[in-house]
C-alpha positions as CSV (number, residue, x, y, z in Angstrom):
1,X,0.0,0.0,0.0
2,X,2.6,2.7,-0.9
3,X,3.1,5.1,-3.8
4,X,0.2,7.1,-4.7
5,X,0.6,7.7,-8.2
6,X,-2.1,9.5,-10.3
7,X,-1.3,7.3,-12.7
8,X,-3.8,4.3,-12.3
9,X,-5.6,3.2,-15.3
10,X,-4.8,4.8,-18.8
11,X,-7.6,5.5,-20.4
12,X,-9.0,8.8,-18.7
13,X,-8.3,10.4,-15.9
14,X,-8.5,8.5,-12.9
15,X,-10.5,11.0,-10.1
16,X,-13.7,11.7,-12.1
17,X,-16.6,13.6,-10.9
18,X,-20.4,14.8,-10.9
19,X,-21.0,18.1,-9.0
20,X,-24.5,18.3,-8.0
21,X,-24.4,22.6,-9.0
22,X,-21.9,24.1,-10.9
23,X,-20.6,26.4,-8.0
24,X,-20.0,23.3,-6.7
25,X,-18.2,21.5,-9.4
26,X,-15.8,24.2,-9.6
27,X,-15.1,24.6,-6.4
28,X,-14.1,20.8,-6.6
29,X,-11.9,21.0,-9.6
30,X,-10.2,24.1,-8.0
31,X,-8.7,21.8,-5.4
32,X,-7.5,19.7,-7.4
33,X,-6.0,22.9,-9.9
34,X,-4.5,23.9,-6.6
35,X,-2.2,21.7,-5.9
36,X,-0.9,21.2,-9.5
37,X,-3.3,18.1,-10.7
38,X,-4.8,19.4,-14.5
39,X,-8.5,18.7,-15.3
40,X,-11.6,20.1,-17.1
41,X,-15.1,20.5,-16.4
42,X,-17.4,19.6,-18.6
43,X,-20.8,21.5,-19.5
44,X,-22.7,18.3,-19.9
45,X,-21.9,14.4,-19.8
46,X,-20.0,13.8,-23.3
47,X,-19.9,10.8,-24.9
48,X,-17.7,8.0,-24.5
49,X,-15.1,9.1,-26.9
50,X,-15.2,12.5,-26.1
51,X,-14.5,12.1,-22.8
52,X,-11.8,9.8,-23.5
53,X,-9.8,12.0,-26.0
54,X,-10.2,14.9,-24.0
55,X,-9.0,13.2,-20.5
56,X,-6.2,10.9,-21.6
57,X,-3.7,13.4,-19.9
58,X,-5.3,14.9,-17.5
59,X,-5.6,13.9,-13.9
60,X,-9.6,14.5,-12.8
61,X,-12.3,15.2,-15.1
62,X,-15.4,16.4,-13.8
63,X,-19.6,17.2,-15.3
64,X,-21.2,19.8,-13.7
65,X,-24.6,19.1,-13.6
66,X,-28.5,20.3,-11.9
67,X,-29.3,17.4,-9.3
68,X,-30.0,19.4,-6.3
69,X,-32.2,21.3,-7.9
70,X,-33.9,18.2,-9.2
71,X,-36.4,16.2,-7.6
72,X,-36.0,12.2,-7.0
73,X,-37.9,10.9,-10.4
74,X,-35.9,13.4,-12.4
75,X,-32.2,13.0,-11.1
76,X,-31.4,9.5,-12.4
77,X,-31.8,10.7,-16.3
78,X,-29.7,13.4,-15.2
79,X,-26.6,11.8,-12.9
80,X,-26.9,8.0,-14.4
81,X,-25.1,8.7,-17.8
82,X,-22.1,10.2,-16.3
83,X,-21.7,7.5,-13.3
84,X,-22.1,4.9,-16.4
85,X,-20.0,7.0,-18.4
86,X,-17.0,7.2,-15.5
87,X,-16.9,3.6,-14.8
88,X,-16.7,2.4,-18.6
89,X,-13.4,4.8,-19.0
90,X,-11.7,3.3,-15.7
91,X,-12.2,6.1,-13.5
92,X,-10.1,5.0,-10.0
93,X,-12.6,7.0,-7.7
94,X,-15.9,8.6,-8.5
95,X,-17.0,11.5,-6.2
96,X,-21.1,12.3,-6.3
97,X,-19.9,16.2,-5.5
98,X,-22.3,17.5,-2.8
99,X,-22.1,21.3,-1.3
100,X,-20.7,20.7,1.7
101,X,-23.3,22.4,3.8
102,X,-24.9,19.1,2.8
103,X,-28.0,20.7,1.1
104,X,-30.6,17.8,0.6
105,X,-34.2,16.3,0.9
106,X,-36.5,13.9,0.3
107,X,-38.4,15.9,-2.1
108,X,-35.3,17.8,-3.9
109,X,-31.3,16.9,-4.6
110,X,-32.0,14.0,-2.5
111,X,-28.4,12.1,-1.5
112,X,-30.6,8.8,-0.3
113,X,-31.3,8.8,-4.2
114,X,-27.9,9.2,-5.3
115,X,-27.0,6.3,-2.9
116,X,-29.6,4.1,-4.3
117,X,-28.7,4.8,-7.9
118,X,-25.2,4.3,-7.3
119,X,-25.8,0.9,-5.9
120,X,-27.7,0.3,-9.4
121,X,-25.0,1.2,-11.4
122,X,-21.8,0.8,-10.0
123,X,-22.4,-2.4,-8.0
124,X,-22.7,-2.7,-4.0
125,X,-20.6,-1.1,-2.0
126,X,-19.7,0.6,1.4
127,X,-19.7,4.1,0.1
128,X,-17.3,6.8,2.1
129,X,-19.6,10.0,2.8
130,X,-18.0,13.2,3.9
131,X,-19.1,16.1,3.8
132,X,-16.4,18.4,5.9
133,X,-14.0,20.9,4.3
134,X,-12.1,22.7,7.8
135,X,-10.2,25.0,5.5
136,X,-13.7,26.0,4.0
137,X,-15.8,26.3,7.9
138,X,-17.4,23.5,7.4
139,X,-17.1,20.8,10.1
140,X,-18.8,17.6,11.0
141,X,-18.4,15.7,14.5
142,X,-19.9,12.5,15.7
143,X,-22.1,13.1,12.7
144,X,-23.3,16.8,13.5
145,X,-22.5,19.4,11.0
146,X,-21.6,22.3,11.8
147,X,-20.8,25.7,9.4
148,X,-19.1,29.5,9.9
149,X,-21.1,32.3,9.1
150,X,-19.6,35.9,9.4
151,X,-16.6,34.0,11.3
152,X,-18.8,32.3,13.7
153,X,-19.4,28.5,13.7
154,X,-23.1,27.5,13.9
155,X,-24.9,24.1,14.1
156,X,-26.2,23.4,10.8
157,X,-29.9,23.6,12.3
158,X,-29.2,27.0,13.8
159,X,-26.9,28.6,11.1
160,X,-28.3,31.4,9.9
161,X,-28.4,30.7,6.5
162,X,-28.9,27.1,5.5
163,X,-32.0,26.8,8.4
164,X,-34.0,28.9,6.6
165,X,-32.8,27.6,2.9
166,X,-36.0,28.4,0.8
167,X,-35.2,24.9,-1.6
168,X,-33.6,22.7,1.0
169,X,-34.0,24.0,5.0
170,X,-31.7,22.2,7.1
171,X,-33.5,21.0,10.1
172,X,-31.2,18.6,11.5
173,X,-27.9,18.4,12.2
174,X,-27.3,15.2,12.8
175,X,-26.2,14.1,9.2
176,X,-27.3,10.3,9.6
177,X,-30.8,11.2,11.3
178,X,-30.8,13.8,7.9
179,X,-30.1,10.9,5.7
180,X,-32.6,8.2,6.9
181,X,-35.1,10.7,6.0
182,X,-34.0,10.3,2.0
183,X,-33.1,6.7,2.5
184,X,-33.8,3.4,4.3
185,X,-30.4,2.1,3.6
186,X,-28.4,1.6,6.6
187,X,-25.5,4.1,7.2
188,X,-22.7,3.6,10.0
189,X,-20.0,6.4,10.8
190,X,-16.6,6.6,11.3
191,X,-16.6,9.4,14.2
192,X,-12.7,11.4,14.2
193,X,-11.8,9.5,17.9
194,X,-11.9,6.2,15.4
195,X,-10.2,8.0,12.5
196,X,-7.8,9.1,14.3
197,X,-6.9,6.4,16.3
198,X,-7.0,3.8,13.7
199,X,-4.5,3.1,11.0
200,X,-4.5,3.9,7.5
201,X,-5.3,0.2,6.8
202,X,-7.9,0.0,9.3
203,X,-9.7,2.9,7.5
204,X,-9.2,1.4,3.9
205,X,-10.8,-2.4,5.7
206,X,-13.6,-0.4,7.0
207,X,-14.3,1.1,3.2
208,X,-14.0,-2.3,1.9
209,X,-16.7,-4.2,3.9
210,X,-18.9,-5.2,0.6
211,X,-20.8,-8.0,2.3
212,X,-24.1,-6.8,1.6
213,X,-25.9,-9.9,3.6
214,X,-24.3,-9.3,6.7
215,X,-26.7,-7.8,9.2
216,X,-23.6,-5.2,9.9
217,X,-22.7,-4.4,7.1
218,X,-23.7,-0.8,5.8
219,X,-24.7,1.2,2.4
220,X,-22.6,3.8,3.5
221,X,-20.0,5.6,6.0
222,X,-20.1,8.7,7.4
223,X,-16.9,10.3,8.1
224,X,-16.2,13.1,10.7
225,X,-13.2,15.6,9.9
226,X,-12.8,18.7,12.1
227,X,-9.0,19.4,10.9
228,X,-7.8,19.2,7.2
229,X,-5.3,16.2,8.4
230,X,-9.1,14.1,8.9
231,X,-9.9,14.6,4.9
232,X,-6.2,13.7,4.1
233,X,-6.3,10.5,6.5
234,X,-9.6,10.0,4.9
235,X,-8.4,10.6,1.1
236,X,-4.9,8.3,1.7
237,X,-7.5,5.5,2.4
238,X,-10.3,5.9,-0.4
239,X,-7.0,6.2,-2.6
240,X,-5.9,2.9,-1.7
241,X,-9.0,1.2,-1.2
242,X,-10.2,2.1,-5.4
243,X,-7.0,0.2,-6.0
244,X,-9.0,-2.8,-6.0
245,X,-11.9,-1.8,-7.6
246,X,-13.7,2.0,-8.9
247,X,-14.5,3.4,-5.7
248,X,-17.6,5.4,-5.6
249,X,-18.3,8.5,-3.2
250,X,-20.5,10.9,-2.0
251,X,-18.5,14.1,-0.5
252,X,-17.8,17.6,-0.6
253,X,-15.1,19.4,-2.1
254,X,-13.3,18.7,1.6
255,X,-12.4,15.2,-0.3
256,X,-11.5,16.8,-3.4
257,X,-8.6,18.6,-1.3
258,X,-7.4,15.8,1.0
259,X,-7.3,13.7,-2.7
260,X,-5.2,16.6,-3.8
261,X,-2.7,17.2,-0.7
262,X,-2.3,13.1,-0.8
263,X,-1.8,13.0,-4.5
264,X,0.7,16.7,-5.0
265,X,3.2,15.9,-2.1
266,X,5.6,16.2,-4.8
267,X,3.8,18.9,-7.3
268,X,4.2,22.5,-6.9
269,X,1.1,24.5,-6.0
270,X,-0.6,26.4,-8.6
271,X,-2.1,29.9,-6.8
272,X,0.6,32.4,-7.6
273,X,-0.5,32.6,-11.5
274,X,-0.5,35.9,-13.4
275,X,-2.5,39.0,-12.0
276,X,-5.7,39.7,-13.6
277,X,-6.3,42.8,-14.9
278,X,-9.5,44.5,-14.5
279,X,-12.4,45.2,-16.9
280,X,-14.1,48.1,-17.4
281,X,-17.7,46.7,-16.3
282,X,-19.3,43.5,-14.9
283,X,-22.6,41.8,-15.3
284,X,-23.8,39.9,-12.2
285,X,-26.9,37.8,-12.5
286,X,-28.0,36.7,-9.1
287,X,-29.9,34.1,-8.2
288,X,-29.0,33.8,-4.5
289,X,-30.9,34.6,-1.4
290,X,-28.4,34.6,0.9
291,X,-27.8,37.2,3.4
292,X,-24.6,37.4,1.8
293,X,-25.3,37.9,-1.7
294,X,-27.6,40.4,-0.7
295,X,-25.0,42.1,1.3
296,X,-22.8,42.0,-2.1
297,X,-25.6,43.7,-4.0
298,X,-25.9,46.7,-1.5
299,X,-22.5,47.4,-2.0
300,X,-22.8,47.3,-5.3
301,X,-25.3,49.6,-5.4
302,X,-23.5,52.0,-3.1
303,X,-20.4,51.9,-5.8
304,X,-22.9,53.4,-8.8
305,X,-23.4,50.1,-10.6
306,X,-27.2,49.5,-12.2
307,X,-29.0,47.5,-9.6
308,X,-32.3,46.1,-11.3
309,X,-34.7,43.7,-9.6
310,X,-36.0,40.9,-11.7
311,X,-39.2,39.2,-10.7
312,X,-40.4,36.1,-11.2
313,X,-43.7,37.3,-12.5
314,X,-42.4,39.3,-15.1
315,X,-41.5,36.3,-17.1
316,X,-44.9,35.0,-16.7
317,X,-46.7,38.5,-17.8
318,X,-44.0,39.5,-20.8
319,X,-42.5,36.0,-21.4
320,X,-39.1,34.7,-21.7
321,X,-37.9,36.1,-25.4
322,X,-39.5,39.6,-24.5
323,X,-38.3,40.0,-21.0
324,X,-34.8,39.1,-22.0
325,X,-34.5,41.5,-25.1
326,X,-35.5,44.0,-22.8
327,X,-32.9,43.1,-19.6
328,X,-30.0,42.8,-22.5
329,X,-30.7,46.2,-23.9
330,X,-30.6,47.7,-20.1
331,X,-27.2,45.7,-19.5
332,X,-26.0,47.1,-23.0
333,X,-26.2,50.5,-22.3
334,X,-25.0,50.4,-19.2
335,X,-21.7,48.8,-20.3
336,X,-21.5,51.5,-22.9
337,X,-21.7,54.1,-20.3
338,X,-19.0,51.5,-18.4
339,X,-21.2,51.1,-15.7
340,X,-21.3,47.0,-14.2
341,X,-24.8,45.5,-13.6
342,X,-26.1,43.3,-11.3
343,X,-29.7,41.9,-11.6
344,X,-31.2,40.0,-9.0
345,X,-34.1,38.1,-7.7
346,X,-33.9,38.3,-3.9
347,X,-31.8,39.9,-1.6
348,X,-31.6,38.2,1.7
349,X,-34.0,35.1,2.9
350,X,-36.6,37.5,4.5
351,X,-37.1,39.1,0.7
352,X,-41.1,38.9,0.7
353,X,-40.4,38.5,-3.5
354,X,-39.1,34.6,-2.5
355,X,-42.8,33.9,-1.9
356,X,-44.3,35.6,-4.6
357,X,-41.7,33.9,-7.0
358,X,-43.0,30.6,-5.4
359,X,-46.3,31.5,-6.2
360,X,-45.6,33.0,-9.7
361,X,-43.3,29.4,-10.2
362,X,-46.4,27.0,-8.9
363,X,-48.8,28.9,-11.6
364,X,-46.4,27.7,-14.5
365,X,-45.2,25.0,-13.2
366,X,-41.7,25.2,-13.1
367,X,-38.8,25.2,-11.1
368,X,-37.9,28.7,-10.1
369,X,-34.3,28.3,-10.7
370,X,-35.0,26.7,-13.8
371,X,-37.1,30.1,-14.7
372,X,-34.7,32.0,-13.9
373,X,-31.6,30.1,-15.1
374,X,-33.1,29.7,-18.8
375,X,-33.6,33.7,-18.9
376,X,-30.4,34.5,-17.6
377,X,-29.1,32.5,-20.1
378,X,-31.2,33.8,-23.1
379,X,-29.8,37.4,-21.5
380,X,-26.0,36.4,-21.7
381,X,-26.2,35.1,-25.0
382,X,-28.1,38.4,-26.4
383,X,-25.6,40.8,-24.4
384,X,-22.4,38.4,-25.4
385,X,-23.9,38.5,-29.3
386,X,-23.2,42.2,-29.0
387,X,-20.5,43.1,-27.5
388,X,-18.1,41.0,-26.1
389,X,-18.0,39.9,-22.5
390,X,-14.4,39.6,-21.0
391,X,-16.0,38.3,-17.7
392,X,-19.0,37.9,-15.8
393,X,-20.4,36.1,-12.5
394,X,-23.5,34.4,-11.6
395,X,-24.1,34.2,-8.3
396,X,-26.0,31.3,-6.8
397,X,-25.8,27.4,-7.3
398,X,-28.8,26.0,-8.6
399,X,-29.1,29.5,-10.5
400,X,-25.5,29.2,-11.7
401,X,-26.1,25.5,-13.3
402,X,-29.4,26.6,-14.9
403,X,-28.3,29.3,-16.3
404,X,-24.6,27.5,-18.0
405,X,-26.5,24.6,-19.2
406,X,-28.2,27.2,-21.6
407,X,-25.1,29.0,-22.7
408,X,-24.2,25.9,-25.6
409,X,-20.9,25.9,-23.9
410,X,-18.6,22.8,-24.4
411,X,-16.5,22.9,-20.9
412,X,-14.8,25.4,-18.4
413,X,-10.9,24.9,-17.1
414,X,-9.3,27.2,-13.8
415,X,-8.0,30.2,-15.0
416,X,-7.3,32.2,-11.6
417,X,-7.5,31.5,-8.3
418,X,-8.6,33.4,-5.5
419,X,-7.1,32.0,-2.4
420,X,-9.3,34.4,0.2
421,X,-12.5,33.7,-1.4
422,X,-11.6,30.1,-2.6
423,X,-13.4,31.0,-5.9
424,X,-12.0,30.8,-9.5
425,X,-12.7,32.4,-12.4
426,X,-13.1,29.9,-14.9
427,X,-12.0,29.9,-18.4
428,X,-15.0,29.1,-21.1
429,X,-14.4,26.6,-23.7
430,X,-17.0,26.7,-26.3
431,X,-17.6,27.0,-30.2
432,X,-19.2,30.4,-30.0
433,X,-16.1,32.6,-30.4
434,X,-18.7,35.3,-28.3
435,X,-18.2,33.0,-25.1
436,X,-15.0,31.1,-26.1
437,X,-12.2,32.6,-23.4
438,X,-14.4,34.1,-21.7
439,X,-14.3,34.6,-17.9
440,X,-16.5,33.5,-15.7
441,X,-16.8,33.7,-12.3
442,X,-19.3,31.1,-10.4
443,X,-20.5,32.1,-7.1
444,X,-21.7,30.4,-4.4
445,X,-24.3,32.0,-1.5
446,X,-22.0,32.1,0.7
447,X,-18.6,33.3,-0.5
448,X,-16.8,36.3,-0.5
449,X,-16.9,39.3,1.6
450,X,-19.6,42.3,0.6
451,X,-17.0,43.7,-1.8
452,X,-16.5,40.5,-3.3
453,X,-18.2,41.6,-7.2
454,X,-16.3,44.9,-7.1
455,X,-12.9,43.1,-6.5
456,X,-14.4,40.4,-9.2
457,X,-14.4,43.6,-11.9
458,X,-10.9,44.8,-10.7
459,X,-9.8,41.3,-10.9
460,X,-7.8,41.6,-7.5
461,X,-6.9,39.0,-5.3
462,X,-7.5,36.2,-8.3
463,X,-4.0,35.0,-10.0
């Protein structure tokens, strides 16, 4: 059980992954970019020989996809094809990429599905769940979770944010009590007095207990970290243990970076890249209801940029075609006059316009994130069709994979790192030469400080 090379199986890279939002999936791949591993993120699951040609040198290859904003009957059309597609290259390990403020339910993004599916496809087996990431403020101990908010750590069921989440509310902290609500599979835990008493090897034999008959035996592990040395004890033994066989896992981007630190200890780090310069004017299209986001707005607005409102029931009064000509025209102008935008849909989780878009969403039937991913979209391509757009964000991630799945975009790659933040901006690869190189940046409730989009448009603190 020694040397860890990255080198495993020939055919594609061998740490593959789905990311159940795309703020998510980049985040993942920006761990791995980090330490000095290459990969891409695809836009959708490619083909067989797509994937293939385009991973043969690279070490992790990941799809960024919609599940958590999906409900159970939807998400195996959506994650299936890419857990089939990752097992018939050779992947070594598969990660199921969750946020890890472990945003799930029965009704939508539920992990108890993923489980289930997985077990379909990819055979039986004891499946590693962890959903820490210390460096990130995000801690689990005997199975609690726990998160930072404005530098204080909360109990997932009394932090600020994610208890009153308007898709997925977490009210329990006890991840395995969370889980038996999406799943009767049985789930055991490895709690960090075990992981850190036990060996490596004793980890990697508690990851390999298949038999699926044996009253003890479990679906799944849950892992406690409270120190980034937990996720890299953790990773050094899903490493080893997908020697044997493709290992399959459910985890935050916490993994990703113990996978990474286990993987690099012999590969320079990849933060100090070029400065970025700044651009004249940003777009932001929010989607986020997060007290942060909303804090990032006001500041915006206090720095001069346009600060339009979008709602919900506009797109059901003027429709999707005639609402975006109109938001592209208003972004257009603006950039003329070098003034950045930032349209939004809520600001903050008492915003009384998240229960009129719930009501505007159950009167057409649709998904609000969907709604308002598909018009963003429609609005990026119109603004990027006339003049071009050297970067942009979206802020939000079920918004943020909505709205990317509609841009006909091939893939995205790390272009610059933001080591405060933890953000990238990522570089587009796509057959439009409007969006092809552009930048853009994918933002997640709760990063960045309130000044977070101005220092995205001045490009500081990313290399």
């Amino acid at each position: 059980m020694h040397g860890a090379s990255i080198r495993h199986r020939p055919r594609c890279a061998p740490i593959a992954f789905y990311g159940d939002d795309f703020t998510g999936a980049a985040a993942n791949l920006l761990e791995f970019h980090r330490r000095g591993l290459r990969g891409i993120l695809f836009v959708e699951t490619p083909n067989f020989e797509r994937f293939k040609e385009v991973t043969a040198d690279l070490d992790v290859a990941g799809v960024a996809g919609i599940a958590r904003s999906l409900p159970p009957h939807a998400m195996a059309a959506e994650i299936e094809p890419a857990l089939k597609l990752f097992e018939a290259a050779g992947a070594r390990v598969i990660q199921y990429k969750i946020c890890a403020t472990f945003d799930s339910s029965p009704e939508q993004g539920s992990f108890g599905t993923v489980l289930e599916l997985a077990r379909q496809c990819l055979g039986v087996q004891n499946v590693p769940i962890v959903a820490a990431h210390p460096d990130f403020g995000r801690y689990t101990a005997f199975g609690h979770h726990f998160a930072t908010y404005r530098g204080e750590v909360f109990r997932l069921d009394r932090h600020p944010s994610m208890a009153a989440h308007p898709a997925t509310p977490m009210h329990e902290a006890d991840l395995r009590v969370h889980l038996a609500r999406q799943t009767s599979l049985p789930i055991g835990i490895c709690d960090f007095t075990e992981l850190r008493r036990a060996p490596v090897d004793r980890i990697v034999a508690l990851i390999d207990q298949l038999d699926a008959n044996a009253t003890t035996a479990k679906a799944a592990t849950l892992f406690d970290a409270i120190e980034a040395a937990d996720l890299r004890k953790i990773a050094h033994a899903v490493w080893y243990a997908s020697a044997r066989r493709p290992l399959f896992a459910i985890a935050s981007h916490g993994l990703a970076a113990g996978l990474a630190a286990h993987l690099s200890e012999q590969r320079p780090q990849s933060d100090a890249g070029a400065p970025q310069r700044p651009v004249d004017s940003i777009v932001v299209l929010s989607g986020s209801c997060t007290p942060h986001t909303a804090a990032q707005i006001a500041h915006a607005r206090s720095q001069g940029w346009l600060v339009r409102r979008l709602a919900l029931a506009e797109i059901a009064v003027r429709g999707e075609n005639e609402l975006a000509d109109s938001l592209a025209l208003e972004i257009c102008n603006a950039l003329e006059r070098e003034q950045s935008v930032v349209i939004y849909t809520a600001a903050g989780l008492d915003d009384a316009s998240i229960a009129r878009g719930t009501e505007v969403c159950e009167q057409l039937g649709a998904e609000s994130s969907a709604l308002i991913g598909a018009l963003y979209g429609a609005v990026l391509r119109r603004v990027s069709a006339r003049r071009r757009l050297p970067r942009f964000v979206v802020a939000g991630g079920d918004t943020s994979s909505q709205t990317m799945r509609r841009l006909g975009i091939d893939a995205l790659s790390v272009d610059a790192v933001n080591p405060t933040s933890q953000d990238a901006f990522m570089r587009i690869h796509a057959a439009d030469p409007a969006l092809n190189g552009a930048q853009v940046l994918l933002k997640a409730g709760q990063n960045g400080d309130d000044d977070h989009f101005v220092l995205a448009r001045e490009g500081r603190h990313w290399r």
